[in-house]
N, C-alpha and C positions, 0 to 999 in steps of 0.2 A: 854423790860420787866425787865431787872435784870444791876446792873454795870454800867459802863460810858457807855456814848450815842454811840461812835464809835465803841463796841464792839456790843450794839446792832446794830447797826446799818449793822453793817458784817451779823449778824444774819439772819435779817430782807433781805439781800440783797443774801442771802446761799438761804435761803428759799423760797424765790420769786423765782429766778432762777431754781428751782428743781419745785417747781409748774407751771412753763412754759413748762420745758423740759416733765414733765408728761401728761399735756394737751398735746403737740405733740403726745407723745405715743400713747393716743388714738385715733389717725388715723390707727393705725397698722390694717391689717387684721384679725388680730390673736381675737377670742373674748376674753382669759383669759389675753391675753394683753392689752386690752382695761378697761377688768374690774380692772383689779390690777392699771393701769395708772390710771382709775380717783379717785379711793380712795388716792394714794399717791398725785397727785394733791391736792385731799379735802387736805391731812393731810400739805402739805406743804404749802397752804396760808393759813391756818390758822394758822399755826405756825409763820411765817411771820407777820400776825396782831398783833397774840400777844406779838410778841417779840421787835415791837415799841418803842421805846425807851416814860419810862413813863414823860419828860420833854418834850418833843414833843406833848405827845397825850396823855391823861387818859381816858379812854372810859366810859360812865355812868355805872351804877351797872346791869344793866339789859343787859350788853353785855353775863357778865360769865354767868351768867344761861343761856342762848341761847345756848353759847360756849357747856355748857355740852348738852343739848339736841342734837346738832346736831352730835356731836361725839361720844352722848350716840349712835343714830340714826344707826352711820358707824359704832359703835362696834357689833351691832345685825346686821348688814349686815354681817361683816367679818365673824362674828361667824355660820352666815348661810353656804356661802361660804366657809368656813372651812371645809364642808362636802365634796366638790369636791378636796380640794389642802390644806395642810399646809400653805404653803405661807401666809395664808388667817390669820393663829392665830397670825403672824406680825403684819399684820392692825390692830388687835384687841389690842393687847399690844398698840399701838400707840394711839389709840383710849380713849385707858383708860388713858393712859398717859395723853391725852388732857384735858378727863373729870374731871382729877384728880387734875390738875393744874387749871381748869378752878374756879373748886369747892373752892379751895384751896385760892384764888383769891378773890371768894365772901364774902369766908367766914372774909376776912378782906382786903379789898381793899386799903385801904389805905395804907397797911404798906407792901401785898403781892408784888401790882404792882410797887413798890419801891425798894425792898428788898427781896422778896421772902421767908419771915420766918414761912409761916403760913402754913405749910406740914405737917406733920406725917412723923417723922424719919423714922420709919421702911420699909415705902411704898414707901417712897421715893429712902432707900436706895437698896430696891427691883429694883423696877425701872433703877437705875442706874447701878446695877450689868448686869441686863437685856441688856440692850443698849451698856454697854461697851463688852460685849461678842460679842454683835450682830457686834459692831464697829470693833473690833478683828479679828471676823470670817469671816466680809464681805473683810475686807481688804486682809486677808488672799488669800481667792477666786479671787482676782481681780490681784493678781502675776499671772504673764505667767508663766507656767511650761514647759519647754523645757527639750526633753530627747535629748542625744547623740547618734546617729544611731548608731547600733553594740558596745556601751558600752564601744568603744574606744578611746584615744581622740584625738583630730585633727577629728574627725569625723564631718558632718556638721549637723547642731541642724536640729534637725525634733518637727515641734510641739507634744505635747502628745495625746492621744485622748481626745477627747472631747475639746480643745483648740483653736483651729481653728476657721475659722469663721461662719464655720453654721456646723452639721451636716453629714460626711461626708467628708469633704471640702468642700463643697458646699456655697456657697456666701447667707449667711441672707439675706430674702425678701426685708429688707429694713432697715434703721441703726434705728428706731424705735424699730424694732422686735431683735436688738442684746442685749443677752442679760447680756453682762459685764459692757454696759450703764445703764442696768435697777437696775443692781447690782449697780455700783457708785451713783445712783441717791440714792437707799436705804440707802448706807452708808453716803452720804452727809444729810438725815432726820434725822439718827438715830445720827450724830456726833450736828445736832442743836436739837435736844433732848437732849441730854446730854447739852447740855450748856443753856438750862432752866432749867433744874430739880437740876442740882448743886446748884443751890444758895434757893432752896427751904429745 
């Protein structure tokens, strides 16, 4: 989509890989993990297509308006969904993201899927404050937290609560349903968001 072909081309290869590992997810038992995995799935190939590198591939004009409908589609999903979980107004930012760049696209293709100049500063730079936080905070979440038993040291590390591997310590259903994978898979969408919407 944006820059030399090999940076897309990382892109393209981030985002496929997160759209696999999510279609996995959705084998989980779990229903809220089924439903969160196939929207990040949606969000990651299609991030993926778009981020093709445009000397490879230009796709006709009638791909972005599609683009936005279908992501318009998942953003009134998310925002449904938002009634059960937060998690849910993630999707929705993603979503708009998509519709947004998609739009963005149409609106001058020729010089979008080249260079990326045909944004709305403001929106844009919404967006990216948006993402770089999310980048920040997920990363943040995904350090181990180890306490020291008894506060002393030489002491031998004791996970924190809630750090461990399920509940408890009780061992996750399945490495599907763990969820510091579901978090890296987020931050690996939200780190190839950011490296579309930069150059818009």
């Amino acid at each position: 989509m944006h820059g030399p072909a090999s940076s897309g081309w990382l892109l393209v290869a981030l985002c496929a890989a997160t759209g696999v590992y999510c279609l996995l997810r959705m084998r989980s038992g779990v229903e809220e993990q089924r439903s969160a995995a196939g929207s990040e799935a949606l969000m990651g190939f299609g991030m993926a297509a778009m981020a093709v590198p445009a000397a490879v591939f230009t796709p006709p004009a009638w791909v972005w308006p599609g683009y936005a409908v279908v992501f318009g589609a998942a953003g009134l999903r998310a925002l449904w969904a938002a009634r059960s979980g937060r998690h849910h107004l993630h999707h929705l930012v993603g979503a708009a993201a998509m519709v947004y760049m998609a739009v963005a696209m149409a609106g001058s293709p020729a010089h979008a899927h080249a260079h990326g100049t045909s944004g709305t500063p403001v929106l844009t730079g919404t967006l990216l404050l948006y993402f770089t936080g999310y980048v920040l905070l997920s990363g943040v979440r995904l350090i181990p937290v180890v306490a020291v038993a008894g506060g002393g040291a030489g002491g031998a590390p004791v996970p924190a609560p809630g750090g461990g591997p399920g509940a408890g310590g009780r061992v996750a259903s399945g490495w599907g349903d763990r969820p510091e994978l579901a978090r890296a898979c987020r931050l690996s969408m939200a780190i190839g968001m950011l490296a579309m919407l930069l150059p818009l």
